[in-house]
C-alpha positions in Angstrom: 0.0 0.0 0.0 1.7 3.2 -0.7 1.5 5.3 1.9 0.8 8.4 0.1 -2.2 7.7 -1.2 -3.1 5.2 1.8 -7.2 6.5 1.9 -7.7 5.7 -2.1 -5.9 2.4 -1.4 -8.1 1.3 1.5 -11.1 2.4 -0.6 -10.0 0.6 -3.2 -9.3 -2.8 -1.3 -13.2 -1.9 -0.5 -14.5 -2.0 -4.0 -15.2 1.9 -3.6 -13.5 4.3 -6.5 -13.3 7.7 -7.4 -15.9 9.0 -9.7 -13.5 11.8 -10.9 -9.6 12.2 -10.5 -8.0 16.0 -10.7 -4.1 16.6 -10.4 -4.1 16.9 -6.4 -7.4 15.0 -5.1 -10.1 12.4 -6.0 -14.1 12.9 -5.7 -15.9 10.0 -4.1 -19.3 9.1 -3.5 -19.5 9.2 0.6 -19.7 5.4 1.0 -21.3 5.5 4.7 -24.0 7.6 3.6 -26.8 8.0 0.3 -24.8 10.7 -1.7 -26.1 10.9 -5.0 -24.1 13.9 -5.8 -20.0 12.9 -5.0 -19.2 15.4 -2.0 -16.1 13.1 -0.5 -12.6 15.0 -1.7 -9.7 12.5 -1.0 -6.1 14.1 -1.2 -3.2 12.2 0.0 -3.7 11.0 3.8 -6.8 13.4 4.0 -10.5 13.2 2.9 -13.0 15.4 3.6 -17.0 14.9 3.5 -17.7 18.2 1.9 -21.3 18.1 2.4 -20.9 17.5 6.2 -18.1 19.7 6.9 -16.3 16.4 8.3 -12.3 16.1 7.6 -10.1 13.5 8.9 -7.4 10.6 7.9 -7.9 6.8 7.4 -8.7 6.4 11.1 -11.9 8.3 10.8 -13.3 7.4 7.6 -13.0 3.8 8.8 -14.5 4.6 12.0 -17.4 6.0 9.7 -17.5 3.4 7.8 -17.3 1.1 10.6 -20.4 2.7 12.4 -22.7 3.1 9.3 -25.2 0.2 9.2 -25.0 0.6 5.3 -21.6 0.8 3.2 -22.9 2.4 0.2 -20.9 1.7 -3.3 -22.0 3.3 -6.4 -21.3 1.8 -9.4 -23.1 4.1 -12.0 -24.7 7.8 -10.9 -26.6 7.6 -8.3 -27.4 3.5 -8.4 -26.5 1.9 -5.0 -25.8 -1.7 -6.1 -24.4 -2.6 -2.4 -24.8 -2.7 1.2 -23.7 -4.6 4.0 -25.6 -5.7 6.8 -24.5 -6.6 10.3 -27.0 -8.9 11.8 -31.0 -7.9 11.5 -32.6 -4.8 12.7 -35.0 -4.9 15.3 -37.1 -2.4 16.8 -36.6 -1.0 20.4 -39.2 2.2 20.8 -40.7 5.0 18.8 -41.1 8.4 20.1 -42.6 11.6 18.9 -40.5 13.9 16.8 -38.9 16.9 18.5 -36.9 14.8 21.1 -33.6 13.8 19.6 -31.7 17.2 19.2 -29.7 15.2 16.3 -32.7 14.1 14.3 -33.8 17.5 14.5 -30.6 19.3 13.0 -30.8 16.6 10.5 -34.8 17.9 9.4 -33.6 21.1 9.5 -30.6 20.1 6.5 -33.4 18.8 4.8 -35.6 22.2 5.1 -38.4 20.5 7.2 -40.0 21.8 10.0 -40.4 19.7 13.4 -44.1 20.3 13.0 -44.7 19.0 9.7 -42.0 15.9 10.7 -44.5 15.4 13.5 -47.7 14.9 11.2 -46.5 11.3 9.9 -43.1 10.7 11.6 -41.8 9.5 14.5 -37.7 8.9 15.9 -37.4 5.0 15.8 -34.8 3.4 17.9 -33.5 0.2 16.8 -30.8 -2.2 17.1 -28.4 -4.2 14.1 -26.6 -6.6 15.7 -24.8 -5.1 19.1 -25.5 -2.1 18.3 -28.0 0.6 18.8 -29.1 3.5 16.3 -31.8 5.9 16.2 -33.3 7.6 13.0 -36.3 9.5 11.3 -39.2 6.7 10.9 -42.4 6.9 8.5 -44.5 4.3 10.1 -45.9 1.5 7.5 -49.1 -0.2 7.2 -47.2 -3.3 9.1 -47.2 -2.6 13.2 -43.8 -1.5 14.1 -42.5 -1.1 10.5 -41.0 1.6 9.1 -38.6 3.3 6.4 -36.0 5.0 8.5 -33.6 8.0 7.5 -30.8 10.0 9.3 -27.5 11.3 8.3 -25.9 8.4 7.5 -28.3 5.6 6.6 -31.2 5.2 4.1 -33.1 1.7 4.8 -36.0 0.1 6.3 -37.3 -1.3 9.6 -39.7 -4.4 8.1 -41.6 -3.4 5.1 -44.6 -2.1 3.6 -46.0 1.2 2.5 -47.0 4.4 4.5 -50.4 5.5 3.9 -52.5 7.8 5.6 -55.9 8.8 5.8 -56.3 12.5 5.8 -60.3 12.4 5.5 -60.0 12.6 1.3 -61.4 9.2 0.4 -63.2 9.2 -2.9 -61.6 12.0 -3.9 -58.0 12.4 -4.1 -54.7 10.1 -3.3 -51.2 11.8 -3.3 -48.5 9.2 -4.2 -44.6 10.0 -3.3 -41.9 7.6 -3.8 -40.2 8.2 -0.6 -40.3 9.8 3.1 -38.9 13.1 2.0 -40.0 13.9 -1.0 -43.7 13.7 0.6 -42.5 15.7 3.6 -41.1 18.3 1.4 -44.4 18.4 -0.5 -46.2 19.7 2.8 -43.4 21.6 3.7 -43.9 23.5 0.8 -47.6 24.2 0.5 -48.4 23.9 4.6 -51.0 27.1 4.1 -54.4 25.0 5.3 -56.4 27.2 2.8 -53.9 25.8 0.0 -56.1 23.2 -2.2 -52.6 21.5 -3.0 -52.2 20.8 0.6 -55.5 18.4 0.7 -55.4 14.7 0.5 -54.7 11.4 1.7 -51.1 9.7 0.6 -49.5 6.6 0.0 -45.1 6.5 0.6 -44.2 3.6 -1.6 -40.8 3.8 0.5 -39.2 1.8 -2.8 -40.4 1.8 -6.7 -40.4 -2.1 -5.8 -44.0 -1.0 -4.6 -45.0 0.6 -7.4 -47.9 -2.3 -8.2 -48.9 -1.9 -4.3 -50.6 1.2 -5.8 -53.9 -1.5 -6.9 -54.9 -2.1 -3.4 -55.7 1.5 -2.9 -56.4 2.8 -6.7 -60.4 2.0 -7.0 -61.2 4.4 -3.5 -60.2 7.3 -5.2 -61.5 9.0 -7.9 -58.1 11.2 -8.4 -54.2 9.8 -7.4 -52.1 12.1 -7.9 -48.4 10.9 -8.9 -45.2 13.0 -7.8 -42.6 10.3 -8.2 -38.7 11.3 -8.8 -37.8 12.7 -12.1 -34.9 10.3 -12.5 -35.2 7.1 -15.2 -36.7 4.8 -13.0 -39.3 7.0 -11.2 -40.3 8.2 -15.0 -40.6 4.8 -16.3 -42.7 4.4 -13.2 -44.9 7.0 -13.6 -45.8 6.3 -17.4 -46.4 3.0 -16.1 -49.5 4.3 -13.6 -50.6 6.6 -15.8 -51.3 3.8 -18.6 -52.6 1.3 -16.0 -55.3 3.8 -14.5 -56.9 6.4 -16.2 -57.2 8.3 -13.3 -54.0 9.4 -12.6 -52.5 12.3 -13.2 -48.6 13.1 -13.2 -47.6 16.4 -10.4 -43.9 16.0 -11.1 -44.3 19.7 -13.4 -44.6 20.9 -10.1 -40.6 20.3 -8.7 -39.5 20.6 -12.9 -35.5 20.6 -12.8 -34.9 18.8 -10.1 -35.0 15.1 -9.4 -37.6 14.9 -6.7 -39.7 17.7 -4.4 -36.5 17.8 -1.5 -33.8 18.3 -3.9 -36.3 21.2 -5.4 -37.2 22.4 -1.5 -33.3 22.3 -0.5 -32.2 24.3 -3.8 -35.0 27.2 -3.5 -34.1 28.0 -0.2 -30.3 27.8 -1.3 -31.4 30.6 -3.9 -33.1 32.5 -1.5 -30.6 32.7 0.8 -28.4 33.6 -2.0 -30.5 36.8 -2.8 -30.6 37.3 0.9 -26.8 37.8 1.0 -26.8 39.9 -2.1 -29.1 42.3 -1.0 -27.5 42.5 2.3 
């Protein structure tokens, strides 16, 4: 191993490579956390998470590494084709958002509000292996089931699909592909005299659910489909539209980004932007 560049060797023995060498660093993909957009600069014995502000040598990143229940490796953009697991999750308590100072600051970097967390979320703590973790939770139609999210770790708790009754059935049925992208849908149009803000909704927590969309299609006469803008989520949504004829495709509504967070994060990026300007 040469010593020089001992990070991109250990990475390497790990089946993780850069996505982009320059003359005096390396971009990675973050590969103890979802980073769909490489934010991991590696130069020499350094690397430094450029997202998270985080900076250290080989001892940290494999203490990262080491502590994520996921080891994420990319292998095309933004396709995770591997993870590890370390024994099986299991579920220790839920409790209502707001509590976990860490959880919070980890809403707030995705622009969401405790109080709109609070409508459908809850903090789940939960156990892999020896260990103990705690995360975001949107609570599936299974008891005690739920897709989980934090800082480091995109993955589920059991299975299923989130849906909630908002008092809209027979009349319209908002469909998200995951936790935040629904979240950042309320976030963004929370007014309660705001039409867009009415309806039940189904999380499909993975496009794997995409047919679990039948057992709920017939009680509405509307469903409303704001699934990512990416290749798969578009191939999904063509899909519903030509298997019911009453759905109608929302995506216009986050149009040049991939899904309604990445459009939430980047408006209030611009915003603050014009803030500074101005200022």
């Amino acid at each position: 191993m040469n010593n020089n560049n001992i990070i991109e060797d250990y990475l390497s023995s790990k089946g993780i490579y850069p996505v982009k060498k320059y003359k005096n660093y390396s971009m990675y993909h973050a590969p103890y956390r979802e980073d769909k957009n490489p934010s991991m600069m590696v130069s020499g014995i350094r690397f430094e998470d450029l997202a998270l502000g985080l900076s250290g040598g080989l001892n940290k990143l494999k203490e990262l590494m080491h502590d994520s229940p996921n080891i994420y490796i990319y292998r095309s953009a933004d396709k995770i084709i591997d993870n590890k697991s370390s024994g099986s999750f299991r579920f220790i308590d839920s409790k209502e958002i707001g509590t976990n100072p860490i959880l919070n600051q980890y809403l707030a970097s995705r622009c969401i509000d405790i109080s709109i967390a609070k409508l459908y979320c809850r903090e789940v703590y939960f156990t892999n292996g020896k260990k103990s973790y705690f995360a975001v939770g949107l609570p599936t139609i299974f008891k005690n089931n739920f897709a989980l999210r934090n800082i480091y770790f995109k993955g589920n708790l059991g299975s299923g699909v989130s849906y909630f009754q908002n008092g809209y059935l027979g009349q319209n049925l908002k469909i998200f592909e995951g936790m935040f992208s629904m979240l950042s849908y309320f976030q963004t149009f929370q007014s309660s005299k705001c039409e867009l803000f009415r309806g039940d909704v189904l999380v499909l927590n993975s496009l794997s659910s995409i047919n679990k969309i039948k057992n709920y299609a017939s009680s509405y006469s509307s469903l409303e489909l704001f699934l990512d803008r990416d290749r798969s989520g578009v191939a999904s949504t063509q899909k519903v539209l030509s298997d019911y004829s009453h759905a109608e495709d929302f995506s216009e509504v986050y149009n040049g980004y991939v899904d309604m967070n990445d459009s939430l994060i980047g408006i209030r990026k611009m915003i603050e932007s014009v803030k500074d300007q101005i200022v």
